[in-house]
N, C-alpha and C positions, 0 to 999 in steps of 0.2 A: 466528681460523681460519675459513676459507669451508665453505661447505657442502661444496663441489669437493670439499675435502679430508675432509671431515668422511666423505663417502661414499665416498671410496676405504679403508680401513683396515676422503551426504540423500530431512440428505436423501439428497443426491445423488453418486456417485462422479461423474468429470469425463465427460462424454458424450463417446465416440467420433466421435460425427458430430455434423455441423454443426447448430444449434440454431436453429430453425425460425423464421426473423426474416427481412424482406424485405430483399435485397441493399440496400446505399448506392446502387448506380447506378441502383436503383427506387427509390429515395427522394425526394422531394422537398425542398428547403429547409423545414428548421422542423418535418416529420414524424414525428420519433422517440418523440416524448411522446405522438403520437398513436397511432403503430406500438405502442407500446409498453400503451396506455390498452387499444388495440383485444387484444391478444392476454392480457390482463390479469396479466402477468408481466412483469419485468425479467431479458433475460438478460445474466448478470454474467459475464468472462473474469478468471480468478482463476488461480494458480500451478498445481504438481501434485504442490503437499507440501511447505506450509514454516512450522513452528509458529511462532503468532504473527503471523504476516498472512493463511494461506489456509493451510488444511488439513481434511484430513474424518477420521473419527472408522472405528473401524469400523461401526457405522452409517451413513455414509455423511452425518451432522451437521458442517457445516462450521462453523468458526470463526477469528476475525483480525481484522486492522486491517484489511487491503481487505476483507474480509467482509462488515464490520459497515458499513461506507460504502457498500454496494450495499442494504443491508438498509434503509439510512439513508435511501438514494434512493426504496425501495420502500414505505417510512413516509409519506414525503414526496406519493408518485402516489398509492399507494392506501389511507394510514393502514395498510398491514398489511405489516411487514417481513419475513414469509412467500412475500410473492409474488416470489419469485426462483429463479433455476436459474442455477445455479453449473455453467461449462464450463471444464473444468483445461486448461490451454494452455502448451507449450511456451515458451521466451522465443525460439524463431525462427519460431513461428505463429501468436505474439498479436499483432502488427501487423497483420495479413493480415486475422485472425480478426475483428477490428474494422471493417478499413475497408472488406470487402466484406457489411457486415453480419449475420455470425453472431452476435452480440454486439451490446448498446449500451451497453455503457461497459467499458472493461478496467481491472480494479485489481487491478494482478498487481507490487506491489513493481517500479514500471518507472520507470527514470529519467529525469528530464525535459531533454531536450538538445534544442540546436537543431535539430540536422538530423532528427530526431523529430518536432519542432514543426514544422516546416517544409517538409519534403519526403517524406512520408508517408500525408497526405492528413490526419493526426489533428490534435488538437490536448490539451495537457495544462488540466487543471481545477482546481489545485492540488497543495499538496503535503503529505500525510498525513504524513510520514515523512521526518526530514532524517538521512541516513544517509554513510555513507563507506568506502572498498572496505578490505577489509582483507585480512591474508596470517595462514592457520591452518597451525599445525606438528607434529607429531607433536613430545612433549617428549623422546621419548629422543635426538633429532637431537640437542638441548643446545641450539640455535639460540635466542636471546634479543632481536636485531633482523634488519630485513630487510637492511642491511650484510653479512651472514653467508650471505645466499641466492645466490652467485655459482656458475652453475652449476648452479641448480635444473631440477625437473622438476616444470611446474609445472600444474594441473587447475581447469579452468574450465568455464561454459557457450558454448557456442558461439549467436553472436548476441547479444552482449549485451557492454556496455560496458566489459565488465571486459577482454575480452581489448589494447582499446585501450590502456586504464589502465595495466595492467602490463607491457604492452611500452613506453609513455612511460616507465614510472617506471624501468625496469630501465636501457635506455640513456641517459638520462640521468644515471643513477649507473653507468654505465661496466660493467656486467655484463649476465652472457650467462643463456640459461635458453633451458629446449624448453617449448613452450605444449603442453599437451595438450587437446583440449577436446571432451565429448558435447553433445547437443542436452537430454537429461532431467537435473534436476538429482540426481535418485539414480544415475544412474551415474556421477556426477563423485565421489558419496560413496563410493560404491561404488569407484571406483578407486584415490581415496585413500584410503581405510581400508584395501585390499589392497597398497596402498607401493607404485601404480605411478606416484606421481607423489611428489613430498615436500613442494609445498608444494597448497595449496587455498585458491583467491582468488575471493571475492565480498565482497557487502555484510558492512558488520561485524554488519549484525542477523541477516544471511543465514547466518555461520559461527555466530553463535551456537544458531541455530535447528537448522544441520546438526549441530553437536556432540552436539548431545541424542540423536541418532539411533546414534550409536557404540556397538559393546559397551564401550568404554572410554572416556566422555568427559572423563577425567580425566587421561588420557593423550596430552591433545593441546590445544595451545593458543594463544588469537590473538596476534599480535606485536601492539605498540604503535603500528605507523606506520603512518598513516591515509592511503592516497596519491591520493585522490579526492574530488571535491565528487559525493554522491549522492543527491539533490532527488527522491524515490518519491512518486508520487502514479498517480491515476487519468487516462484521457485517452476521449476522446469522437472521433465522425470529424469533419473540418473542416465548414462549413459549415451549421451547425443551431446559432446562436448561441442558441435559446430553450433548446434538450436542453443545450448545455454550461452554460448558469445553472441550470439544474436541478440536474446534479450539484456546479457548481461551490459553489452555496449551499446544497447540503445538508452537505458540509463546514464554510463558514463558521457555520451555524448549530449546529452542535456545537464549536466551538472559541466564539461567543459566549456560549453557554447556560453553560460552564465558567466563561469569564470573571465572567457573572453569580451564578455560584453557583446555577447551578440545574442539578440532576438527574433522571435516571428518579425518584428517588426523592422528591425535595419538589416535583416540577414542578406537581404538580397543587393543591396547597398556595398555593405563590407564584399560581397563576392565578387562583385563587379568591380571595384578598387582593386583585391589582390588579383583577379585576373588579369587587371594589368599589369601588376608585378611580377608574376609570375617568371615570364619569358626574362625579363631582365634580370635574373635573379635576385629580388628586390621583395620590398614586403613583409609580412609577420608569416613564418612558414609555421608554427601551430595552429593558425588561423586557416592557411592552406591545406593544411595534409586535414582539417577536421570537414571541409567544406568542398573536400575532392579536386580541389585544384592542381594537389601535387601528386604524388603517388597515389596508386591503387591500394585503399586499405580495406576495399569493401569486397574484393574477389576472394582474401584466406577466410571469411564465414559466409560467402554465398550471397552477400548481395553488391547492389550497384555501387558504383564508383559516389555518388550523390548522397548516397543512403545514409550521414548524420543532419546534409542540409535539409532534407526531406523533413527528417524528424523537428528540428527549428522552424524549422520554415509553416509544417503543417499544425503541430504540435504547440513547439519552444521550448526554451531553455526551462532547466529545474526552477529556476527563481518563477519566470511566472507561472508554473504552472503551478505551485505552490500558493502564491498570491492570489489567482485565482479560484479556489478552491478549498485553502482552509486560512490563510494568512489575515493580519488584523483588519483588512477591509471585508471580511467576508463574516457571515452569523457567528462562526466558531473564536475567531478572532487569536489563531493561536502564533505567538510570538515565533521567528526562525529558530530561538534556540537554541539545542544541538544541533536542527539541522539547516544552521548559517553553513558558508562555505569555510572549508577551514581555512582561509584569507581572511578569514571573520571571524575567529575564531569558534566553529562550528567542524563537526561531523566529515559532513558531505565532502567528498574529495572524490576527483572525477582522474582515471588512471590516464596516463597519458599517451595523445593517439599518437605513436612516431615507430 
């Protein structure tokens, strides 16, 4: 039975205004770290409320995966993952927000596509987050696959890839649906949870995030059909190839430090071991060159010699910052994955620092 038939019978709160950074088109090539050193903050464009990648507390203490990456970047410039201001952004005014420089760098669960890459002015830095769009249902519908949605009414964000998604997937499986879509992602919740739509489509880490927020999140739940490749990561404006290594390898340097086994928590441990090896030429030198022991890798993008133990050390590695945040100990409870290491067979592969 279709739906058709079935139904006949989601510190700082997000600053309102633009966050005090000098436009892109005063920018020059390769400025940003500088821009950035000079105002002695990173400003970070982050969601506007989605547990487990970006969200603020009532205090106004944010926490997430894109969070902690920005925090990551700020360990990285200034050894102190404090220095950040966190700007909550629409998914149809973080592009904008970016590339006229209110912001230097956006980590707002955004997916990485060509025409993004491309013709936007950005460019993406990796990918934090290997995700895929998924369809949530209210369980009293009795709907069990997305087969069963012919004739839905369906709620989404406006600007953002999911409305593409679901209109490929629908007519390609030969059914119909009304898209509804807001610009905030609480009034998408907000309309579904009031039944003015039946079904609710984003990222599958994204419904899982929005469920929690329900008086009833047990009352409603995701289908199985994954109908998207959704590659989330952070993106920088085009053109400042030293600002996108910056963020780009403070990512890789939490995805190697995991590899290595090294944590916030024994990082200082393992440093103090290989500094004794060091001199004798002795030791694990990936473990070296990632923790500043051996070469300078941190002066060809402009920062310190220290700048990935910084980010371990203030921060951590991918793994926990994962496990803390969205992994099975936490409300979302979302498995590693695709993004286990690929030693695990998983995604996540961290380039190598040499």
């Amino acid at each position: 039975m279709t739906l058709r038939h079935l139904l006949c019978g989601v510190m700082a709160v997000g600053f309102g205004f633009a966050a005090a950074s000098t436009p892109a088109s005063a920018q020059s090539s390769g400025s940003t770290l500088a821009a950035v050193k000079s105002k002695g903050r990173l400003d970070c464009g982050v969601s506007q409320g989605l547990p487990g990648f970006s969200n603020s507390d009532s205090a106004g203490n944010f926490s997430g995966i894109d969070v902690d990456l920005c925090r990551g970047v700020a360990a990285a410039v200034f050894g102190d993952p404090t220095k950040v201001r966190f700007r909550t952004l629409s998914a149809k005014e973080r592009f904008e927000a970016l590339k006229s420089g209110e912001i230097d760098v956006l980590s707002r669960n955004s997916t990485w596509t060509m025409t993004r890459d491309t013709q936007l002015g950005i460019i993406f830095a990796g990918v934090n987050y290997y995700d895929g769009q998924g369809l949530m249902v209210p369980t009293s519908l009795g709907v069990t696959t997305a087969a069963e949605l012919d004739g839905a009414r369906i709620c989404t964000n406006t600007g953002t890839t999911t409305e593409l998604n679901v209109t490929d997937y629908f007519r390609s499986h030969g059914m119909t649906f009304e898209l509804i879509a807001f610009e905030k992602t609480d009034e998408v919740g907000a309309a579904y949870e009031a039944g003015r739509c039946d079904v609710y489509t984003t990222d599958r880490s994204g419904l899982a995030a929005e469920r929690l927020k329900f008086a009833d999140p047990e009352g409603h739940v995701v289908l199985p059909e994954i109908i998207s490749k959704e590659p989330l990561g952070p993106a920088v404006r085009q053109g400042d190839e030293q600002w996108l290594n910056v963020v780009k390898w403070t990512h890789y340097a939490m995805l190697n430090a995991e590899e290595l086994g090294i944590s916030s928590e024994n990082v200082d441990q393992i440093r103090d071991e290989q500094a004794g090896l060091v001199s004798q030429g002795q030791g694990n030198q990936e473990i070296q060159r990632l923790l500043g022991l051996g070469d300078d890798f941190g002066a060809a993008i402009g920062l310190p010699k220290d700048w990935a133990y910084q980010i371990v050390k203030k921060v951590g590695n991918y793994g926990e910052v994962y496990d803390a945040n969205v992994g099975p100990d936490t409300p979302l409870k979302l498995a590693r994955g695709a993004n286990a290491l690929w030693t695990n067979g998983g995604l996540q592969y961290g380039m190598p620092v040499r």
